[in-house]
N, C-alpha and C positions, 0 to 999 in steps of 0.2 A: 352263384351267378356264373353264365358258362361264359368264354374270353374267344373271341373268333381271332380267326387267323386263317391266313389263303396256306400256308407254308407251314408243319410242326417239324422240327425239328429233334431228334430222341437222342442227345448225348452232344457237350460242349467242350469233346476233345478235337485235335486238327483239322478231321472230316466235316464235323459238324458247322465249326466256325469256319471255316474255310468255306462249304457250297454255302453257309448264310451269306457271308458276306459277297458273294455273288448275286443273291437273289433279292437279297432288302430294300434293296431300291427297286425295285419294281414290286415287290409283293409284300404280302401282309405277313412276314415272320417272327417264330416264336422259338425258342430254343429253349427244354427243358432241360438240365441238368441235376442226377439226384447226389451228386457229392457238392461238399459247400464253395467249391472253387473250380474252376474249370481245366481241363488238362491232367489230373488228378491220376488218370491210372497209365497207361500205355504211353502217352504225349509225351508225359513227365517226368518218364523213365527211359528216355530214348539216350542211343547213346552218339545223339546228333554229330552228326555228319552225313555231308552231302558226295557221291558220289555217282558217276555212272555207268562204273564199271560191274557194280554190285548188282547181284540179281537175274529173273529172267527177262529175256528181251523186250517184255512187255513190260516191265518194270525198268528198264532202263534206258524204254523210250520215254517210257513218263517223265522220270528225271530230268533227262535229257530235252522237253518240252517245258520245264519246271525251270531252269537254272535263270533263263533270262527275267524270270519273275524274282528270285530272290537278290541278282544281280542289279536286278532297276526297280524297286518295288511304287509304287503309284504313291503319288505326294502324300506325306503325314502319315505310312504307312510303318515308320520307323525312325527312331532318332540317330540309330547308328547303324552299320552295314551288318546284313544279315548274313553274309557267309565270309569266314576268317583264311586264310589260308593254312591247309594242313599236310594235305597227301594222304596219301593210301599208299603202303608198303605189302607189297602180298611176298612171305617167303616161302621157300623152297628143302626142304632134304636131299640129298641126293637119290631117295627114292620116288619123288614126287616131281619127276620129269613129265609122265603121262599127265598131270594135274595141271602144268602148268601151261603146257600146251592145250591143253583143253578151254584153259582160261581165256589161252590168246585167240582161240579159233571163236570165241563168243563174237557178232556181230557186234562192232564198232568198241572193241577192248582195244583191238591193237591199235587201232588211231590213236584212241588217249590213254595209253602206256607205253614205259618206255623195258624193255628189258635190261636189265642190270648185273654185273657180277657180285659176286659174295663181298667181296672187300668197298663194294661199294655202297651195299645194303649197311654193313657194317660203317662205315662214314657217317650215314643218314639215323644210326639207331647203335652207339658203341657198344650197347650192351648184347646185343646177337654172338651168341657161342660161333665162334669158327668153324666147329667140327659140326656144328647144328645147319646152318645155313650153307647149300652147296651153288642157290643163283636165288635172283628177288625180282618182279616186275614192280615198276613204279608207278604210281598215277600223279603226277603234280599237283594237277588242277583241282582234286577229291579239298575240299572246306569243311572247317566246323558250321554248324548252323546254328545262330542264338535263337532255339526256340522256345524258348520263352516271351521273347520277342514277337516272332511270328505270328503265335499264337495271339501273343494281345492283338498284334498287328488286324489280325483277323477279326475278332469281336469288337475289334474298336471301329473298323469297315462297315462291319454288320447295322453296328448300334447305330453309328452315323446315317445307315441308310432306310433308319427305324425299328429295327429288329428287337423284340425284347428277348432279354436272356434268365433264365429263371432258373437259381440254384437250389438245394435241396426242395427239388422237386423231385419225385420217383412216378414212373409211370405203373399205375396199375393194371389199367387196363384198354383197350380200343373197341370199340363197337361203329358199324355200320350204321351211318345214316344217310337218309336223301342226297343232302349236299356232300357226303365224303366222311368223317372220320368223327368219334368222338372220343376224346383221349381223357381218362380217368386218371387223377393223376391227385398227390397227395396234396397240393394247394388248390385242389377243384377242379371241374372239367373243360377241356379246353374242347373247341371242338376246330376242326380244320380240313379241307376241301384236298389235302394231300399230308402221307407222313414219309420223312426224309429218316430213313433208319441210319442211323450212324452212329449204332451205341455199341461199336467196340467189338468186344469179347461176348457182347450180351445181346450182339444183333440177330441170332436165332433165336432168343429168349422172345425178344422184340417182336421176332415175324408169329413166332407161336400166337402172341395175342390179337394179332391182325390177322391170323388163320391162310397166313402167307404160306409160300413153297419154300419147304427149308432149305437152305442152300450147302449145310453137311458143313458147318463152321468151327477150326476145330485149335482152340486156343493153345498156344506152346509158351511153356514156362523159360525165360530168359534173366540169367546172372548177371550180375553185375558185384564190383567191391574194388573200392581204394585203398593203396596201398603206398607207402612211403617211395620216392623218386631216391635211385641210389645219387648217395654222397657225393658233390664236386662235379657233377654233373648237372650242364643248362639243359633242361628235357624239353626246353619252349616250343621249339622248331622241330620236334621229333614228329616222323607222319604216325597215323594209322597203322599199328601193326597187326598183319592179320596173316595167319598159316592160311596156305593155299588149300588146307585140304577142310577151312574151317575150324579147326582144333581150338584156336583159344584168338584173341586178339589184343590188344594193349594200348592205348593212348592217355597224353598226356592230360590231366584234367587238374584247373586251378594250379601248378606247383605241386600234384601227386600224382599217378598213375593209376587209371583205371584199368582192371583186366576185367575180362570175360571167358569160360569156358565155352561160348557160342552155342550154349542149352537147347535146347527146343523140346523138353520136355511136355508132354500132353498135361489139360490140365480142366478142368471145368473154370467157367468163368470168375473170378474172386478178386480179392484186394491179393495177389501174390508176394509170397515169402521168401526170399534166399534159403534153400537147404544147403546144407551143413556139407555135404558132399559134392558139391557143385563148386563151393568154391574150393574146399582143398582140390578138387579137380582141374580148375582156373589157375589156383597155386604153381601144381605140380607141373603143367603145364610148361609155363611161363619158364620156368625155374629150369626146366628140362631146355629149352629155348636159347634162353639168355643167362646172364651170370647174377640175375637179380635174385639177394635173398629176401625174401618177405619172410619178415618177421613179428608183423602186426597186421590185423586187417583195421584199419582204420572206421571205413563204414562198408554194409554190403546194403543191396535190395537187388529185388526183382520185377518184372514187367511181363505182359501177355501179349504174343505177337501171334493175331489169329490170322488163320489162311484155309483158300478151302482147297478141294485136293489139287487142282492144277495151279495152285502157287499165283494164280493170275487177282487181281485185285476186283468185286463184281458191283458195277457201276449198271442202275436200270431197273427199268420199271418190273415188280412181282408180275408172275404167271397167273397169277388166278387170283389176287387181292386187289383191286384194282384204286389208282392211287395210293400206290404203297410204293417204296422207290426205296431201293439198296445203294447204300454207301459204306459200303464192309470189307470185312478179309484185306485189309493191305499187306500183311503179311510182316510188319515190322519197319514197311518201306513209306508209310502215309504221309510221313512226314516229308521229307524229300521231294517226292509226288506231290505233296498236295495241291498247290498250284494248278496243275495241266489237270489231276482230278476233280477240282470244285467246277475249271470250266466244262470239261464235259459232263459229269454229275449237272451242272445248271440246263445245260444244254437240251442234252437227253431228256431231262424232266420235264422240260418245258416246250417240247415235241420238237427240235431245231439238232442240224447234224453236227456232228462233233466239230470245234474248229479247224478251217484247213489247215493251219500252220501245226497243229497237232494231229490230224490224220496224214499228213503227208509224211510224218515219222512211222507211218504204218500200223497205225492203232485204229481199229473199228468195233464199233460198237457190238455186235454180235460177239467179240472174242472177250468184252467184256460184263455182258449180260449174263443174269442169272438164268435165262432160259436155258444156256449151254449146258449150267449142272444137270439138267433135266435127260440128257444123252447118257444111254450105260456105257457103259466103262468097257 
């Protein structure tokens, strides 16, 4: 028996739940999911926090259009506050002057940082080598984000607003009909009048079956591993550590220390795996850094943070699929975004212009449309 729906939905990580939960109350949603839990791959793996300094312009107005939703979230959207205070520490070498100035010249970084000296960084984080750190910018305001939280946050929005959510579902296939879409899928066919692609790492897999324009989506493998917090040290209050030029990054998690070698290793779409060289690379790193000896890796994993080649996040309606609508490429940053993404993602869908309060940050739709991929290079 086929299941209608105004709205499909292909993937019930951030993107997914997040534009549902905009659209459920007015339309007939359905959100497929083919892992048994929602948040499962990319969501899950995030190394949450919220900053606005991170990233390109266009991703840091998203943010930055995003904060006052995690700030105030809408009644019964959370039982405790979604963003903790942390900071972001960005350090320095003495070779990494050009870097840092680069950083500050980013549109609206130097509003919310502050520049700092070495002994100061060193205050905020004791374990920074002397001779490693030569200056540090600061961001106060950068938070953790309980996304876990979020995430329910969002599917619990949706459902309230009638959405169904269907887990080990997989989609197999989409075919053209009269009214719009008929989606094949392992618990039966759904059929729907629109499909909201938002599966990830696997949203060109996605458009391939809806004989979509591919948008060149191009998944990067990202480390992650805990590691013991040194000895007689309170890590509670320690920011975001992150090299300016990228190299590695460090924050505190639970009472241990998460590093990352800031990977972005190419990857085809998959359940990804920590390699074995990534984190002695994260290790050495760190260690090169600071005076931390890791001596155990407690736990590692990995995540897929896809992007397509302009780094920009593509929100809008396919070229030549018609009723097919991108919600992809966040590039690592969806989560943070999502907010100020679901409402334009709702917007756009549903033929209405981006919100002013979010275009007046200077985001339009065209810079975020997949037609743009369509321009050579």
């Amino acid at each position: 028996m086929t299941v209608d729906a105004d709205i499909l939905v292909i993937g019930a990580g951030m993107a997914g739940a997040s534009i549902a939960a905009q659209l459920a109350a007015a339309h007939r949603v359905i959100i497929v999911e083919r892992e048994p839990h929602a948040g499962y791959h990319s969501t899950g793996r995030s190394a949450a926090v919220f900053t606005e300094t991170y990233g390109g312009n266009t991703v840091r107005a998203l943010a930055a259009a995003s904060r006052g939703f995690f700030e105030n979230p809408p009644a019964g959207f959370a039982q405790t506050p979604l963003l903790n205070p942390r900071g972001v520490l960005y350090i320095a070498t003495p070779d990494d002057r050009e870097s840092v100035e680069a950083l500050l010249c980013r549109p609206g970084v130097a509003q919310r940082t502050q520049r700092i000296s070495a002994a100061e960084a060193r205050k905020l984080v004791p374990i920074l080598r002397e001779s490693h750190v030569a200056q540090a910018i600061h961001e106060p305001n950068a938070s953790d984000i309980d996304v876990h939280q979020v995430l329910e946050g969002f599917l619990r929005q949706a459902r309230r607003g009638g959405a169904q959510v269907r887990f080990n579902c997989e989609l197999l296939g989409l075919s053209r009909t009269p009214g719009g879409w008929l989606a094949d899928t392992t618990i039966g066919p759904i059929s729907a009048a629109c499909i909201v692609n938002a599966a990830g790492a696997w949203a060109d897999q996605v458009g391939q079956l809806a004989q979509a324009q591919p948008i060149g989506l191009q998944p990067g493998r990202r480390t992650a591993l805990l590691v013991e917090a040194p000895e007689g040290l309170d890590i509670t209050r320690w920011p975001l550590t992150v090299d300016v030029n990228e190299l590695f990054y460090l924050k505190p998690d639970a009472g241990r220390l998460l590093l990352s070698p800031v990977d972005d290793t190419p990857s085809a779409p998959c359940d990804a795996q920590p390699d074995e060289y990534d984190i002695a690379t994260a290790v050495d790193r760190v260690e090169k850094a600071t005076v931390l000896d890791v001596r155990r890796v407690l736990r590692k994993w990995a995540g897929l943070r896809s992007s397509v080649r302009d780094g920009i996040p593509v929100i809008g309606h396919d070229t030549r699929a018609r009723g097919f609508f991108w919600l992809a490429g966040q590039g690592g940053y969806g989560i943070q975004a999502a907010p100020a993404m679901a409402r334009i993602a709702a917007s756009l869908l549903t033929g209405r212009p981006i919100p002013a309060e979010i275009a007046d940050l200077g985001i339009v739709a065209q810079e975020l449309s997949p037609s743009r991929l369509l321009r050579t290079a």
